[in-house]
PyMOL CGO cylinders between C-alpha atoms (Angstrom):
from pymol import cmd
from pymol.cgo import CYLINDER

trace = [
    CYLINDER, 87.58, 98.35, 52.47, 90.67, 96.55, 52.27, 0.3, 1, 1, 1, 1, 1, 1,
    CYLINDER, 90.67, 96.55, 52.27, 92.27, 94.80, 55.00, 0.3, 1, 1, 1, 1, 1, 1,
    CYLINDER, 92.27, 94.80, 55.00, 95.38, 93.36, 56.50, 0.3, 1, 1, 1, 1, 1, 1,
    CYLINDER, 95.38, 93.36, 56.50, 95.92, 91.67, 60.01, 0.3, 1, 1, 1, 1, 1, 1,
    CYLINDER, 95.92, 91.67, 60.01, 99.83, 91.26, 61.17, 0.3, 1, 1, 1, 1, 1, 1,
    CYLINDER, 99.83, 91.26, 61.17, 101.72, 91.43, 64.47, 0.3, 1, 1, 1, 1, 1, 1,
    CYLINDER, 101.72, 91.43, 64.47, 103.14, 94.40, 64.67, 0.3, 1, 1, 1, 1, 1, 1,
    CYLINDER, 103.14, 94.40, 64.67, 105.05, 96.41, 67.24, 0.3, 1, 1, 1, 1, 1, 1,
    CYLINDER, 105.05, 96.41, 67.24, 103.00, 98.72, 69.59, 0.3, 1, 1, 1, 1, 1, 1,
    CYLINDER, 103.00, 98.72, 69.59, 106.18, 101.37, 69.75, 0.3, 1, 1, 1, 1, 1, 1,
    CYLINDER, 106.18, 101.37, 69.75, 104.09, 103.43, 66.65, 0.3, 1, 1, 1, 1, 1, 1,
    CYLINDER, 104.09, 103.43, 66.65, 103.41, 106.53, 67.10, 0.3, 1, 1, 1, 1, 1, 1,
    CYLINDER, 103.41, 106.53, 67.10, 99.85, 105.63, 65.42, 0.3, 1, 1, 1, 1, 1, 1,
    CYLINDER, 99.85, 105.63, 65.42, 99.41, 102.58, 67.40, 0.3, 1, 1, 1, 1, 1, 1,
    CYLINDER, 99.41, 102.58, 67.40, 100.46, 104.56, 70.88, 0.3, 1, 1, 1, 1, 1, 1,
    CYLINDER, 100.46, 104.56, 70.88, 97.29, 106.76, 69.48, 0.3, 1, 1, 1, 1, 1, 1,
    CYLINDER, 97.29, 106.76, 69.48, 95.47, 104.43, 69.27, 0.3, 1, 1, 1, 1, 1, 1,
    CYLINDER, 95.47, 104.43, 69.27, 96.06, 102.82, 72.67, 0.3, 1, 1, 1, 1, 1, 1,
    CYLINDER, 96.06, 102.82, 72.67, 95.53, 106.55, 74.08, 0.3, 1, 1, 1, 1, 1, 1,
    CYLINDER, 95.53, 106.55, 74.08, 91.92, 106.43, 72.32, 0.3, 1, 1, 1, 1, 1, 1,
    CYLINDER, 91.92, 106.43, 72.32, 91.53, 103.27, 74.05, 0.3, 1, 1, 1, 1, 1, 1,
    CYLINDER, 91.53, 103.27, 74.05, 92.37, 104.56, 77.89, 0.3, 1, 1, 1, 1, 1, 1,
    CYLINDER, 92.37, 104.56, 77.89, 90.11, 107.78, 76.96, 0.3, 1, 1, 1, 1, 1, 1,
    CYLINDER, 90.11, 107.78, 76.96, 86.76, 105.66, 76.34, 0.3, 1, 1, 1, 1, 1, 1,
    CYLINDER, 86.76, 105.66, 76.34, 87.43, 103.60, 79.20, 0.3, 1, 1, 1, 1, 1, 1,
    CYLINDER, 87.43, 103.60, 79.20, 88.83, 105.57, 81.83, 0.3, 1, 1, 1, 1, 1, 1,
    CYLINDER, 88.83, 105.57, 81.83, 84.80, 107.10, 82.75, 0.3, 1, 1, 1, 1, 1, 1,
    CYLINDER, 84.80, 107.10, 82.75, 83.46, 103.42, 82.88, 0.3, 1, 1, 1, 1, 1, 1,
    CYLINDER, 83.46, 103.42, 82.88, 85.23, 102.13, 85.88, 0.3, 1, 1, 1, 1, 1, 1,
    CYLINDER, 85.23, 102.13, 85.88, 87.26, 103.13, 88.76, 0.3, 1, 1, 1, 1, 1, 1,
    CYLINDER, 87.26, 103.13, 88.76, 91.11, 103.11, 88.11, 0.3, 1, 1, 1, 1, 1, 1,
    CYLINDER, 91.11, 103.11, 88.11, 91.65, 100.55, 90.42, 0.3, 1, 1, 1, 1, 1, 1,
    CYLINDER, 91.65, 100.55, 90.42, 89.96, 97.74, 88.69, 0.3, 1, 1, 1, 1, 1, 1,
    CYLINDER, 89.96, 97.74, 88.69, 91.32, 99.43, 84.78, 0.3, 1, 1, 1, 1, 1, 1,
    CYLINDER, 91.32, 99.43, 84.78, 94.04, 96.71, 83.99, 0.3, 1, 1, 1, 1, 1, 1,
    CYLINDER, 94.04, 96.71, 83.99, 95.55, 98.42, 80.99, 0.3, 1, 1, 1, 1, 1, 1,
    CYLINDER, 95.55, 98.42, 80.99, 98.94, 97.24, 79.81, 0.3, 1, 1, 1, 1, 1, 1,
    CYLINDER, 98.94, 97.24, 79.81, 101.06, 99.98, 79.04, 0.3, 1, 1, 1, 1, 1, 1,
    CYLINDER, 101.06, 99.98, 79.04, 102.41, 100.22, 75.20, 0.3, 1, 1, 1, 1, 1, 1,
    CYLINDER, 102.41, 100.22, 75.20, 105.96, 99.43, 76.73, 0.3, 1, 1, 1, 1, 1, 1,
    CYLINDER, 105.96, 99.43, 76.73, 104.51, 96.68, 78.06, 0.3, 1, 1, 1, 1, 1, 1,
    CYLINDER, 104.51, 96.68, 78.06, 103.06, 95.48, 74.82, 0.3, 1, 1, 1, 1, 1, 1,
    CYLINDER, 103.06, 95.48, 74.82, 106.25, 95.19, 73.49, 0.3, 1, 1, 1, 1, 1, 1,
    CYLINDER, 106.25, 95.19, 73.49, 107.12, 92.55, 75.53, 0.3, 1, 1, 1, 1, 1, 1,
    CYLINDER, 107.12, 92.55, 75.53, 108.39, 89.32, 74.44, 0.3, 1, 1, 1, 1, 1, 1,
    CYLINDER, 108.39, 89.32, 74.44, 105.47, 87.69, 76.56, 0.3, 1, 1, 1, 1, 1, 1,
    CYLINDER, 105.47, 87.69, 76.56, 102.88, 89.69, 74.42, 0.3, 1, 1, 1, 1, 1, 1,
    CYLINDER, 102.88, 89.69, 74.42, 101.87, 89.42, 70.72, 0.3, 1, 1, 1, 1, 1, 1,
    CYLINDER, 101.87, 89.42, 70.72, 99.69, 92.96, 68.65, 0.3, 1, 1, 1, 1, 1, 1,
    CYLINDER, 99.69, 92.96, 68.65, 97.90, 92.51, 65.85, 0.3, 1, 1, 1, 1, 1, 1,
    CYLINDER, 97.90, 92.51, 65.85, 97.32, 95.64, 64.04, 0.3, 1, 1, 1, 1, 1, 1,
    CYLINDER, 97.32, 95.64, 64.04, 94.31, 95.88, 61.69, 0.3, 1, 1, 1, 1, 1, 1,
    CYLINDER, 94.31, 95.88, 61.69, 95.09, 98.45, 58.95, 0.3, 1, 1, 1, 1, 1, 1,
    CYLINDER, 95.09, 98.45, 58.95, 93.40, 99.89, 55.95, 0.3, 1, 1, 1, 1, 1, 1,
    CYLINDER, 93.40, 99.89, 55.95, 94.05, 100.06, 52.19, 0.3, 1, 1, 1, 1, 1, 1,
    CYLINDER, 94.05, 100.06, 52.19, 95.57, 103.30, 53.26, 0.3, 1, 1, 1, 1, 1, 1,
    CYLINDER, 95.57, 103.30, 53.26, 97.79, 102.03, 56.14, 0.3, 1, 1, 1, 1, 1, 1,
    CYLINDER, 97.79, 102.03, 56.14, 96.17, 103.77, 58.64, 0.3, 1, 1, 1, 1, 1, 1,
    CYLINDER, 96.17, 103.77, 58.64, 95.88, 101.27, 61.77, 0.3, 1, 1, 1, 1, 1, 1,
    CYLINDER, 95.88, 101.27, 61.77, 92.14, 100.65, 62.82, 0.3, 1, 1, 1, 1, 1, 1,
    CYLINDER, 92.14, 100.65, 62.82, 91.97, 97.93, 65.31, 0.3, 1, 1, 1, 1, 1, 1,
    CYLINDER, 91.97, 97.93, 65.31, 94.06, 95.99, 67.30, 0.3, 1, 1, 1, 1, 1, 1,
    CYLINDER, 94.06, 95.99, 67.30, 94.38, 93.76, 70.05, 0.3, 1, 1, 1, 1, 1, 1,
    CYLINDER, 94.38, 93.76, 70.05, 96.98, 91.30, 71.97, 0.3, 1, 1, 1, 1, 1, 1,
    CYLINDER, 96.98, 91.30, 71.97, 98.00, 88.22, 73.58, 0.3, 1, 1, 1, 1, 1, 1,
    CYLINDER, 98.00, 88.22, 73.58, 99.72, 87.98, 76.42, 0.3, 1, 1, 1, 1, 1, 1,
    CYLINDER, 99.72, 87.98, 76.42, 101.14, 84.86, 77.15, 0.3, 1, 1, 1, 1, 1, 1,
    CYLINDER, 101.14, 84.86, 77.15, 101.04, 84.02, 80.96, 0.3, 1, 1, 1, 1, 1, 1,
    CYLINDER, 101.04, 84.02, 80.96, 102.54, 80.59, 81.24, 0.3, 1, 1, 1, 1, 1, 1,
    CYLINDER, 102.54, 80.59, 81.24, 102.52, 77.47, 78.88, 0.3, 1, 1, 1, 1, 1, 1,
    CYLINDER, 102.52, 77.47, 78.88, 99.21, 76.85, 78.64, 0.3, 1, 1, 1, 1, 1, 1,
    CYLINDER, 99.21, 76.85, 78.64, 97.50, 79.87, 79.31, 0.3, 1, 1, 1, 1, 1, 1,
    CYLINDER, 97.50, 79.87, 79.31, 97.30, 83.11, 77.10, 0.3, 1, 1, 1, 1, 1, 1,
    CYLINDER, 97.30, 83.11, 77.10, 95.44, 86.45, 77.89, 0.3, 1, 1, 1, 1, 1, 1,
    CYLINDER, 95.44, 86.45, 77.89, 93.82, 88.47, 75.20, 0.3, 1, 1, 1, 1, 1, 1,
    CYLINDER, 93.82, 88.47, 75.20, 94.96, 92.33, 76.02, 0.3, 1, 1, 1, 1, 1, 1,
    CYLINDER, 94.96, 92.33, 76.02, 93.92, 95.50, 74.05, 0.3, 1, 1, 1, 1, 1, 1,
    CYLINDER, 93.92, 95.50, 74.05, 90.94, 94.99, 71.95, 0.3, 1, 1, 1, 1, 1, 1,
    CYLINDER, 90.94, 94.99, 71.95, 90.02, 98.42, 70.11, 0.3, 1, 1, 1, 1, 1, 1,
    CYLINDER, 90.02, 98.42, 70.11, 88.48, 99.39, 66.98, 0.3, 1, 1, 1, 1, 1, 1,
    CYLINDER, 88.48, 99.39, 66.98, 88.14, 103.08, 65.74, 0.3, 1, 1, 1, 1, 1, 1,
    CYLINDER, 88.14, 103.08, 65.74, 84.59, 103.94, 66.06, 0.3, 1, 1, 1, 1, 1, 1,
    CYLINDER, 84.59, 103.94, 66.06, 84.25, 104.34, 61.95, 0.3, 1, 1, 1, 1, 1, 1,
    CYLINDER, 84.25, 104.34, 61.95, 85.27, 100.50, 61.33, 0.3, 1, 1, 1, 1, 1, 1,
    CYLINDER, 85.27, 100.50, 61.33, 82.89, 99.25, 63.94, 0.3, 1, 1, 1, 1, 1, 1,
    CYLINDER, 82.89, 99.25, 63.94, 80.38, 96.24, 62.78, 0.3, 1, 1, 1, 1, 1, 1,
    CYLINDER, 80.38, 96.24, 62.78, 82.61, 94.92, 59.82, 0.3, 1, 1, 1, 1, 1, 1,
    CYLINDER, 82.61, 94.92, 59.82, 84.02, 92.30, 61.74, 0.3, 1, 1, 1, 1, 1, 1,
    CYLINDER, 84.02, 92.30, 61.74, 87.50, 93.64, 62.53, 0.3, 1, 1, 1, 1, 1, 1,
    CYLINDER, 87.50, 93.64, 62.53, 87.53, 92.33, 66.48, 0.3, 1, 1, 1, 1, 1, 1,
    CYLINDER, 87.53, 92.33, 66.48, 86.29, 89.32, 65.19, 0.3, 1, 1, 1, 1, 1, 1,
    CYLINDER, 86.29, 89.32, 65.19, 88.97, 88.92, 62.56, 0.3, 1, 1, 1, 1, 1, 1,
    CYLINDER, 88.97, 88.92, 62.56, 92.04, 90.43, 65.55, 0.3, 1, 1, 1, 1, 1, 1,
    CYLINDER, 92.04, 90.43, 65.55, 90.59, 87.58, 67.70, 0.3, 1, 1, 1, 1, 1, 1,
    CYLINDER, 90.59, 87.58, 67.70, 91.03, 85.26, 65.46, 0.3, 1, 1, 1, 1, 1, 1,
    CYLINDER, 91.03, 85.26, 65.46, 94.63, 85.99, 64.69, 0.3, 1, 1, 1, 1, 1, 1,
    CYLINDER, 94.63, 85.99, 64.69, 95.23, 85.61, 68.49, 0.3, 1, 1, 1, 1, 1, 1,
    CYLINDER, 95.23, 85.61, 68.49, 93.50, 82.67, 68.60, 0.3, 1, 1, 1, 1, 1, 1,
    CYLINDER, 93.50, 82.67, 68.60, 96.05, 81.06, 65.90, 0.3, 1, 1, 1, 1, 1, 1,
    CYLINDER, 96.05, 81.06, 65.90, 99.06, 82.58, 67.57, 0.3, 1, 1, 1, 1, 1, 1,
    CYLINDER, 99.06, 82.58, 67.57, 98.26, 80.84, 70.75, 0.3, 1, 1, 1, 1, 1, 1,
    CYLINDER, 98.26, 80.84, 70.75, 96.96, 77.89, 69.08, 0.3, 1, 1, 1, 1, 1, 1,
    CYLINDER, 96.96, 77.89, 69.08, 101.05, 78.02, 67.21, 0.3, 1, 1, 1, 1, 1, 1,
    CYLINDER, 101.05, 78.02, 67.21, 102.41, 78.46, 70.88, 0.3, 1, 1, 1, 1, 1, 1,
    CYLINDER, 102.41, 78.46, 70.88, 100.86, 75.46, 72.05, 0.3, 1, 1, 1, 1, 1, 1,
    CYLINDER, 100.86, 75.46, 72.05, 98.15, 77.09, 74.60, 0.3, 1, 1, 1, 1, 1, 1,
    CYLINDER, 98.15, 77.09, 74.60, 95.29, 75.51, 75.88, 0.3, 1, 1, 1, 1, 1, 1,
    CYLINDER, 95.29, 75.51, 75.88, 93.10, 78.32, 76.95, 0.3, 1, 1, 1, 1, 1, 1,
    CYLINDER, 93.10, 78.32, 76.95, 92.52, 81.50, 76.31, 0.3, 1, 1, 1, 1, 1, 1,
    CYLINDER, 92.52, 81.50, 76.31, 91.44, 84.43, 79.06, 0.3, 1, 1, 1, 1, 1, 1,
    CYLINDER, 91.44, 84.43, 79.06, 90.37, 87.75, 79.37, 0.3, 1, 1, 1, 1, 1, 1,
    CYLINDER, 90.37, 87.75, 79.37, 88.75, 90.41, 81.51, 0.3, 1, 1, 1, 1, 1, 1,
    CYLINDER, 88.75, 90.41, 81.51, 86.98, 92.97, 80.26, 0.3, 1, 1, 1, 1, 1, 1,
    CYLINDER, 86.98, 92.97, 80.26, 84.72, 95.45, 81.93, 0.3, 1, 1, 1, 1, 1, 1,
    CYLINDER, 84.72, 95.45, 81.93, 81.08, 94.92, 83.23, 0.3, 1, 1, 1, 1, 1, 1,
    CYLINDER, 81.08, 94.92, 83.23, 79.38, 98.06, 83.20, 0.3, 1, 1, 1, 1, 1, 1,
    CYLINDER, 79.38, 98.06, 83.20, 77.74, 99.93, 80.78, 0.3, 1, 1, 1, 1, 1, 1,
    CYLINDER, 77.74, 99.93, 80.78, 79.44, 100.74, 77.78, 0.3, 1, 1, 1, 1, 1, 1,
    CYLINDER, 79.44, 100.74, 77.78, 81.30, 96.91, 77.87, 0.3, 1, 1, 1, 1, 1, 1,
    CYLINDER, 81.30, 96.91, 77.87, 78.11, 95.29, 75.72, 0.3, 1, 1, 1, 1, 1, 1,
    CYLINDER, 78.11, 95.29, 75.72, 80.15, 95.41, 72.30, 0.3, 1, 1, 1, 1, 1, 1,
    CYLINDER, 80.15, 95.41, 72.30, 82.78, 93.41, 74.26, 0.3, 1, 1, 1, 1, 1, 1,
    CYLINDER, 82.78, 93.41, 74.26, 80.56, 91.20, 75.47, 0.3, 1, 1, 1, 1, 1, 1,
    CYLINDER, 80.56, 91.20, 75.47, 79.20, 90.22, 72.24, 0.3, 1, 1, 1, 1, 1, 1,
    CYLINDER, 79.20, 90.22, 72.24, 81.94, 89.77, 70.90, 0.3, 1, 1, 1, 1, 1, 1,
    CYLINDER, 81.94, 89.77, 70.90, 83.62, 87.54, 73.06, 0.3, 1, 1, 1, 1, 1, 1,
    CYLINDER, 83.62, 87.54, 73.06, 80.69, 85.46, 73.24, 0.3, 1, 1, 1, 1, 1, 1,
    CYLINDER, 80.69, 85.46, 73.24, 79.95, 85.41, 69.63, 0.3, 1, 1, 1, 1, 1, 1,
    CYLINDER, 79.95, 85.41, 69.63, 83.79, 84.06, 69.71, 0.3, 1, 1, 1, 1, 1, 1,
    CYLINDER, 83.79, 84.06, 69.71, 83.01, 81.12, 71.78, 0.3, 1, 1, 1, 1, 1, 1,
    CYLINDER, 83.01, 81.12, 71.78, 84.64, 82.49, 75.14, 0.3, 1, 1, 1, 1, 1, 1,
    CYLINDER, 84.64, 82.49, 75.14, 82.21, 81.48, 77.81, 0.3, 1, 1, 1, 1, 1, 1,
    CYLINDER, 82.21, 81.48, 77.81, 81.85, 83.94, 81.36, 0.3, 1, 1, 1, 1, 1, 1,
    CYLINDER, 81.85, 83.94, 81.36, 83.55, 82.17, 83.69, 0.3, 1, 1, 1, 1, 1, 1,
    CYLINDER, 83.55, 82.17, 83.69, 84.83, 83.17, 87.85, 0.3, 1, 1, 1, 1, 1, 1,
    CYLINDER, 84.83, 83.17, 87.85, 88.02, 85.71, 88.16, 0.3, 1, 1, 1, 1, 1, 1,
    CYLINDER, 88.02, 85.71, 88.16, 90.79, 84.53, 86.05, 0.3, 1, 1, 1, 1, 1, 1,
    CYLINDER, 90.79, 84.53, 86.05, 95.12, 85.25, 86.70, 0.3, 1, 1, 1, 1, 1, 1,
    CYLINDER, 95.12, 85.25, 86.70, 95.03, 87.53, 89.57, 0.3, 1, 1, 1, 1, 1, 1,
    CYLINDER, 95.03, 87.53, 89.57, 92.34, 89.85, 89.08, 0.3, 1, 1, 1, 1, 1, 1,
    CYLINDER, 92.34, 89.85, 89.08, 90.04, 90.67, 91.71, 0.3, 1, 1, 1, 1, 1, 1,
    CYLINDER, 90.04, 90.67, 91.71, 87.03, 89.87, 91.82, 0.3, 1, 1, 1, 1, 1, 1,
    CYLINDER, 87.03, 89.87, 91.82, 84.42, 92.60, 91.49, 0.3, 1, 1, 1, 1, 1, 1,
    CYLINDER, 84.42, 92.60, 91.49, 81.16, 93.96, 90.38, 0.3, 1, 1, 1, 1, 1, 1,
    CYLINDER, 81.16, 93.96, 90.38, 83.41, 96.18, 87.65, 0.3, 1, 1, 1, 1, 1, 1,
    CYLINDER, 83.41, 96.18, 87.65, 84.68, 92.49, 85.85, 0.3, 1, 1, 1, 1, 1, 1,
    CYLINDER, 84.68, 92.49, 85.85, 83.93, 90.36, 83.52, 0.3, 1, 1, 1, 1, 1, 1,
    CYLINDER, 83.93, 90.36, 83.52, 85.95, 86.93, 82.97, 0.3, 1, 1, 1, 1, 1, 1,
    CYLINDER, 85.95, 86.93, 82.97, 85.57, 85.02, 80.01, 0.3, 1, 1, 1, 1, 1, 1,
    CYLINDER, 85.57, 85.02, 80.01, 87.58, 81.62, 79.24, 0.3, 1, 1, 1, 1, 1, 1,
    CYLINDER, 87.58, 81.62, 79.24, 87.77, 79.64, 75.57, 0.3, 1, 1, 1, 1, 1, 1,
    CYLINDER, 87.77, 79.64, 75.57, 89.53, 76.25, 75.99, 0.3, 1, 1, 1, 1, 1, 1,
    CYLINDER, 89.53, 76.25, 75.99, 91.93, 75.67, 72.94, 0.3, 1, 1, 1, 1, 1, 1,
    CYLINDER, 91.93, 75.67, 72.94, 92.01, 72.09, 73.36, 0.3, 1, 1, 1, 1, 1, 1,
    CYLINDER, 92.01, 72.09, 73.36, 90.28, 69.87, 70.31, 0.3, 1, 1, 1, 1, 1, 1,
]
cmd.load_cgo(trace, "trace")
């Protein structure tokens, strides 16, 4: 399958779908008040950066953001990947074009929170298998038993 990774605009009809995939598979796995899901308006800030993953076809299959926070801090936002594509390293690939775009901008860390119940493992390994290392609440999260924080200094 052929690939290509660029920063597109979330205000796509497909890529709203997408994003509405997204809120469906994680709305049952924690209470609403600790889901921090930007909106796709949101996405299309000029604080935020989407890569879209899409096929030989053109049909998007994964995506994911950065949201930029401050000058040295960047938040990755919006990691999906359509259940058929899973395990052929399209996350890894979307992280790593986030990576360079805040690596470009100058950041020296990257961020994230993500969920920690069941149903968050993929996440998990993924981050980690990234180099992002668990770290205490991150922004202005809350702390809870529903989050996960991860870090990943950008500094060489």
């Amino acid at each position: 399958m052929a690939l290509s990774i660029a920063a597109e605009t979330p205000l796509q009809d497909d890529i709203r779908s997408m994003v509405e995939r997204l809120n469906a598979y994680l709305q049952p796995l924690s209470p609403p008040q600790f889901q921090f899901q930007l909106t796709v308006e949101q996405m299309a800030g000029a604080d935020a950066t989407v890569f879209v993953a899409r096929d030989e076809t053109g049909t998007a299959v994964a995506m994911g953001s950065l949201k930029v926070h401050d000058g040295e801090t960047g938040e990755v936002k919006r990691m999906f990947c359509e259940v058929h594509v899973r395990g052929r390293g399209l996350g890894r690939a979307i992280l790593g074009a986030i990576e360079a775009r805040a690596r470009n901008l100058g950041l020296a860390r990257l961020v994230l929170e993500t969920g920690a119940t069941p149903g968050f493992e993929p996440a998990w390994a993924l981050y980690e298998g990234a180099g992002f290392t668990a770290c205490p609440a991150v922004l202005d999260y809350p702390d809870s038993e529903y989050s996960r924080f991860y870090e990943k200094s950008l500094s060489s």
